[in-house]
N, C-alpha and C positions, 0 to 999 in steps of 0.2 A: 557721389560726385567723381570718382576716380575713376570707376566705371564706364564713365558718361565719357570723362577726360579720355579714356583710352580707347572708347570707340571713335571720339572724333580725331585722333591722332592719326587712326589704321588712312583714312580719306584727306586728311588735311595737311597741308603743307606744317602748318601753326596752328597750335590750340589755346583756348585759356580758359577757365573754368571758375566761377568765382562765387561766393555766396555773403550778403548784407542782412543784419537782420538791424532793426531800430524798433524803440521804444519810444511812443508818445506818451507822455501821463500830463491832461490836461484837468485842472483844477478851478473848483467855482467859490468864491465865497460870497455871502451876504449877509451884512451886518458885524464884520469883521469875525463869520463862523465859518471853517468848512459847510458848502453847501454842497459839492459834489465834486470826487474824485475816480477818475478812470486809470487805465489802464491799458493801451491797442501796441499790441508786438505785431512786427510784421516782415517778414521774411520772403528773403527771394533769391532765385540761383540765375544764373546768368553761362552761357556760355557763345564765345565768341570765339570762330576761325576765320584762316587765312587759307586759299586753294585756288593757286594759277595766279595770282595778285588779286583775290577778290576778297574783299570782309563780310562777312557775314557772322551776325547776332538773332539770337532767341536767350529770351526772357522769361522767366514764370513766376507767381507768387504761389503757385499751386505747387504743396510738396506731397508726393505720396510715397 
């Protein structure tokens, strides 16, 4: 991410660089039993600049 932050710094007026990750854990019962529980993590990075007064955003869930 700082990487990312510092190249878009070299071209942009403003930069901001940011990462969210959440947890869903969604659960089933039947018959007053656990019938099924999960578990989806989901993670994403975000970076947003500013260059000559324009905004501009990209988004990914894809981390490599």
């Amino acid at each position: 991410m700082e990487s990312l932050l510092r190249k878009a710094a070299r071209c942009a007026d403003a930069a901001e660089a940011y990462c969210v990750t959440s947890e869903e854990v969604p659960v089933s019962f039947e018959a007053n039993r656990l019938k099924r529980l999960e578990t989806k993590r989901t993670t994403g990075r975000a970076l947003r600049v500013i260059r000559q007064g324009r905004i501009g955003l990209a988004a990914s869930t894809v981390i490599d």
